[in-house]
N, C-alpha and C positions, 0 to 999 in steps of 0.2 A: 446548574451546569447542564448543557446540553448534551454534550459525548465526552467519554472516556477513550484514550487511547492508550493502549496496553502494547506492550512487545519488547524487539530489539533496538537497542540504544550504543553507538556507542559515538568516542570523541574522532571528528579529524584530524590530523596532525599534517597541515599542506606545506613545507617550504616551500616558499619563494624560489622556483629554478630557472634561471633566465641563458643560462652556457652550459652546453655540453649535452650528453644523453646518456642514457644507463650504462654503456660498454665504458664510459669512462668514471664508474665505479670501479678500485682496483687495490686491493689490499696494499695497504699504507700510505693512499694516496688521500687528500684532501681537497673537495669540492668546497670550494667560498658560495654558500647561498645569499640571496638578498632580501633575506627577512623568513615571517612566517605566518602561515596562515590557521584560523582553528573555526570551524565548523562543525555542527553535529548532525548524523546521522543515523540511519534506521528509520524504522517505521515509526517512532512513537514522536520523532522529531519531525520527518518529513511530511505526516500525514497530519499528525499534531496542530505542529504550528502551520502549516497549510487550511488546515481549518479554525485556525484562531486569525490569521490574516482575510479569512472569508466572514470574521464577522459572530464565529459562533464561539460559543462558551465553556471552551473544553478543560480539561484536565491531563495529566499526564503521568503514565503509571509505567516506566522502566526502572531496571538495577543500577547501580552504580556502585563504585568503591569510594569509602571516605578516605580522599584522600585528592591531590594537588587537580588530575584528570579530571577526577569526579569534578570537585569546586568550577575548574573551568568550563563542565558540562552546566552544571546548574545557573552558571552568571550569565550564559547565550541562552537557555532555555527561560531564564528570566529578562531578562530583556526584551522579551514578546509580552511581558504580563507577572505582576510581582506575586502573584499565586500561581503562576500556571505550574509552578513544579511543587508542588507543598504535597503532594501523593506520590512524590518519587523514592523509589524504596535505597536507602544507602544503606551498606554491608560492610561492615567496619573491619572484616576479617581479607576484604578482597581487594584486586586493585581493577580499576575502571578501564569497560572495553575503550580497545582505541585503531583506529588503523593509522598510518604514515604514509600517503598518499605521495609515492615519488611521481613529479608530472613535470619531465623536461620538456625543449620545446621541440615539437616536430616531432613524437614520441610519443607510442603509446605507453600511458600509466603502466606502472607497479605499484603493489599494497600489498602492506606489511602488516598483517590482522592479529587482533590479540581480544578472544571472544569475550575474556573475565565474567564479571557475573551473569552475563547473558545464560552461560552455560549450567548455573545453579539456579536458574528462575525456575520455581515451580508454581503453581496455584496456590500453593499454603501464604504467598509473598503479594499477592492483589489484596487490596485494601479495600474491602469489600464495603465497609460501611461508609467508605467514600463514594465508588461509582456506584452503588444504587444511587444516589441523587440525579445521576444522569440518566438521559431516555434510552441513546446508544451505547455498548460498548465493543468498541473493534479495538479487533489484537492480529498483529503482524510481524511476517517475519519464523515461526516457529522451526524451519528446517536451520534455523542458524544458533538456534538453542536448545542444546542436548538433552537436556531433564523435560524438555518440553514435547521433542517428539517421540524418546523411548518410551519403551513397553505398547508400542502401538497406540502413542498418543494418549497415554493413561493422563497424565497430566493437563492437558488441555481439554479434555473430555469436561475432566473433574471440574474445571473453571468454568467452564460454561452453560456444565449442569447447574452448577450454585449460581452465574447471575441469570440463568432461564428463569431460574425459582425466584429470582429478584425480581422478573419482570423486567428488565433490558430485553431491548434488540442485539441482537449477537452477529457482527460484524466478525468475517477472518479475509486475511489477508495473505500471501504466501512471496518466499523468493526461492527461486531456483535453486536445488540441491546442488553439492559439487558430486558428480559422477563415482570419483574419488576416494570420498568423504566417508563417516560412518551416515549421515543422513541419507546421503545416496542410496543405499545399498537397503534400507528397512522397506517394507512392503508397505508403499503410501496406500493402495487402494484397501486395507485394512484399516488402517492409519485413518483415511477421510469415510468408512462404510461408522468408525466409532465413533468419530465427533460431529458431522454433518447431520444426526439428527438434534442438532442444539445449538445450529447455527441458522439464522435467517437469510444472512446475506451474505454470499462466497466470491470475491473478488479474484481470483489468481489472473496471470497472464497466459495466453496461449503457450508458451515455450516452456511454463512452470506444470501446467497441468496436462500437456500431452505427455509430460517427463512422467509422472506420478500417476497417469493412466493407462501411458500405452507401454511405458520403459524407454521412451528415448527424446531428447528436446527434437521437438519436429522445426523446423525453420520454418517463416515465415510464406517462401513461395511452396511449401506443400498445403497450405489454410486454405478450406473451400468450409462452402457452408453447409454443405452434409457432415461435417467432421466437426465441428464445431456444433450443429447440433445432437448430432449423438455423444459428442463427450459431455456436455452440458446436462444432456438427458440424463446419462448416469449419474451424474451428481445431482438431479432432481430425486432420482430414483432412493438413494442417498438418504435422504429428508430434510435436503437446504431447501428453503421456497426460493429463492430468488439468487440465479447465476448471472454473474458480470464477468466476460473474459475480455483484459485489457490486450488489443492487439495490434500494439503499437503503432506504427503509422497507418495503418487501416479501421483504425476507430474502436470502438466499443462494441460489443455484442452482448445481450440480454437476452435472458429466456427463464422464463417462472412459471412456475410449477403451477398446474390447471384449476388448483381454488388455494388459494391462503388462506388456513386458517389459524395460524396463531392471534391469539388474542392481542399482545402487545403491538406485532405489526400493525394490525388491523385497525388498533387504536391510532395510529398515525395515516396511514394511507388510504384510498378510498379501493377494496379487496379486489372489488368486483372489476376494477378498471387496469388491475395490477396481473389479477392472474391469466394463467396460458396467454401470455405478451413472447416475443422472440421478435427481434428487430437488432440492427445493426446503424451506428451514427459512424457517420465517415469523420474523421482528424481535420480540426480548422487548421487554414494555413497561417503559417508562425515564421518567425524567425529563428533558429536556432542557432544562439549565442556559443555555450561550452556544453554541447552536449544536452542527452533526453535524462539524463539520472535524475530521480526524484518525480519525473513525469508523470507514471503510473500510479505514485502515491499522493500525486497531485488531485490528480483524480479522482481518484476513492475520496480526498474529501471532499471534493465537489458532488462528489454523487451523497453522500450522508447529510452533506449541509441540505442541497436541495431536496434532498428524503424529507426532512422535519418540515418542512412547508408543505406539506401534504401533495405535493404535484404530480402531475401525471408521467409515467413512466418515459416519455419520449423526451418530456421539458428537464429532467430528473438527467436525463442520459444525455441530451446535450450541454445542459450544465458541466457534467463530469468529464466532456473531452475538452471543453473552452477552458476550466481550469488545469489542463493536464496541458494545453497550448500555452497559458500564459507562464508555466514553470519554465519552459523550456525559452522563454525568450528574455532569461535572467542569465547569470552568472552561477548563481547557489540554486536548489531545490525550492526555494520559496520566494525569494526575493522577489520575482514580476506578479504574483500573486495581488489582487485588490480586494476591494469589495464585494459584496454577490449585487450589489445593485451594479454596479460599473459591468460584471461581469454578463450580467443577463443583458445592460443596453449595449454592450457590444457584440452581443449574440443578435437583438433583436435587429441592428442596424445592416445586416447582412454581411458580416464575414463569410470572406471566402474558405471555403474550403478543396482537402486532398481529395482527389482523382481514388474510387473504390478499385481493384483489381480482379472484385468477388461476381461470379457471374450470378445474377440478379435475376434472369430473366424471368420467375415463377413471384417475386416480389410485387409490393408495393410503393412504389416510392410517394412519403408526404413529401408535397412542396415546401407546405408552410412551415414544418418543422424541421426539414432538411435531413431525412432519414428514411432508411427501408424498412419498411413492415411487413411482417407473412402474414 
């Protein structure tokens, strides 16, 4: 087994809505739908099977409740592969997250979330003598599971102390707090000062991690690349070696920390050509079908698959935005997903790519590899 993915799991619940819109919910009124839909999400699904459709050999480690949800999670999570779920933890006492994704037409969605064992996953529930078989393991998702970020992150801490000592690569992953929420309100930069020395590789999005740095989701037209490298820097400072902020339609941003030296990475990558890197890949252009959801977790496995091939930091990062293009030109989170050989000759034959909005002028831009260097 190549990677383990660990995290937030839960079922979707889509009917079929083809008439009407939300205001035409109305106590004691009845909507006729035309069927139904079930997909799985989260990060151990979207990231998961994103890199079981790229080819690699993963595994897959979320909660579930035994019972009808559950079943239905595990029949879709098998149908990518008749072991891919055989390290999935079921909890006989709980019932299985689910959302019910109202999506009329001409209308923006409603969901209706129901967190269930996501919110009892602690570390003591990783099946440890499973994913040490694997080189990677990433976990995503933790501000959506409660036992996972309280006490200041005591629980994730604890998981990734125990696979460092495995000897994994420690991949984390994050999504946006609600404001709201009790995760909103805990002191993240406590939070990532406890667990980032035991992580190698820290993937969040722009809008996730100016929330959890500065206190507030910055939008998009505030991104310039002094803010992006000092938030980065802090989180080098931290003790993650290597930051990826996904910055949605503006590409991928990397920046690693001035020598790597854990031994496990090292073991994969070639250190010397990895460390003090900071560069930016601009978003190949795509079509987008129903939306970017799953895009960013697309990504991330495009950046881990192409990690294990020992490649260079630039081939590694464009990998990761061509996968994060091809989710979005599906229907589901995974669907348009291929091969990594398909993936790479579509890279190599010159896809076009998005228009950068970042002012550059102190960069360097590669041709060959279709990206900015400092």
């Amino acid at each position: 087994m190549d990677i383990s993915v660990g995290g937030h799991i839960c079922l979707d619940v889509i009917p079929a809505w083809e008439k009407g819109n939300l205001a035409s919910i109305k106590p004691g009124k009845l909507l006729e739908m035309e069927g139904i839909n079930f997909s799985t999400g989260g990060a151990v699904a979207n990231t998961g099977l994103s890199l079981k459709k790229l080819g690699i050999d993963v595994g897959l480690v979320g909660k579930i409740g035994d019972d009808a949800l559950g079943s239905i999670t595990l029949d879709i999570l098998q149908e990518h592969g008749a072991h891919i779920a055989d390290s999935m933890i079921v909890s006989k006492e709980e019932t299985s997250s689910y959302t019910i994704v109202l999506n009329p037409p001409d209308t923006d969605r409603a969901f209706l979330h129901y967190p269930g064992p996501n919110n009892t996953f602690t570390a003591d529930d990783i099946p440890y003598d499973f994913i040490k078989k694997s080189k990677i393991f990433h976990f995503g998702y933790p501000p959506l599971m409660k036992k996972m970020y309280r006490n200041d992150g005591h629980e994730i801490s604890k998981m990734f102390q125990k696979t460092s000592r495995q000897g994994l690569i420690n991949s984390l992953d994050m999504t946006l707090p609600d404001p709201n929420s009790e995760a909103g309100r805990i002191n993240w930069p406590k939070l990532l000062e406890k667990i980032l020395p035991f992580v190698d590789i820290f993937l969040p999005s722009f809008e996730e991690i100016s929330y959890m740095l500065r206190g507030e989701k910055l939008t998009r037209d505030r991104m310039n690349l002094t803010l992006l490298h000092d938030m980065s820097a802090e989180l080098l400072d931290m003790g993650v070696e290597i930051v990826v902020l996904k910055l949605g339609d503006q590409g991928l941003y990397l920046h690693s920390t001035t020598q790597i030296k854990r031994g496990t990475l090292k073991g994969i990558i070639d250190s010397e050509k990895w460390s003090d890197q900071e560069m930016v890949v601009p978003c190949f252009k795509e079509e987008v079908l129903a939306g970017t959801t799953g895009a960013g977790d697309a990504a991330i496995a495009g950046f881990l698959a192409d990690l294990l091939s020992g490649n260079r930091p630039a081939e590694v990062l464009n990998t990761a935005a061509a996968v994060g293009a091809y989710c979005v030109e599906a229907v589901d989170a995974t669907g348009g997903i291929e091969k990594m050989p398909a993936v790479k000759k579509r890279i190599e034959k010159g896809w076009e790519r998005l228009p950068l909005k970042f002012n550059l002028e102190d960069w360097n831009f590669n041709k060959k590899r279709g990206l900015w260097i400092k």
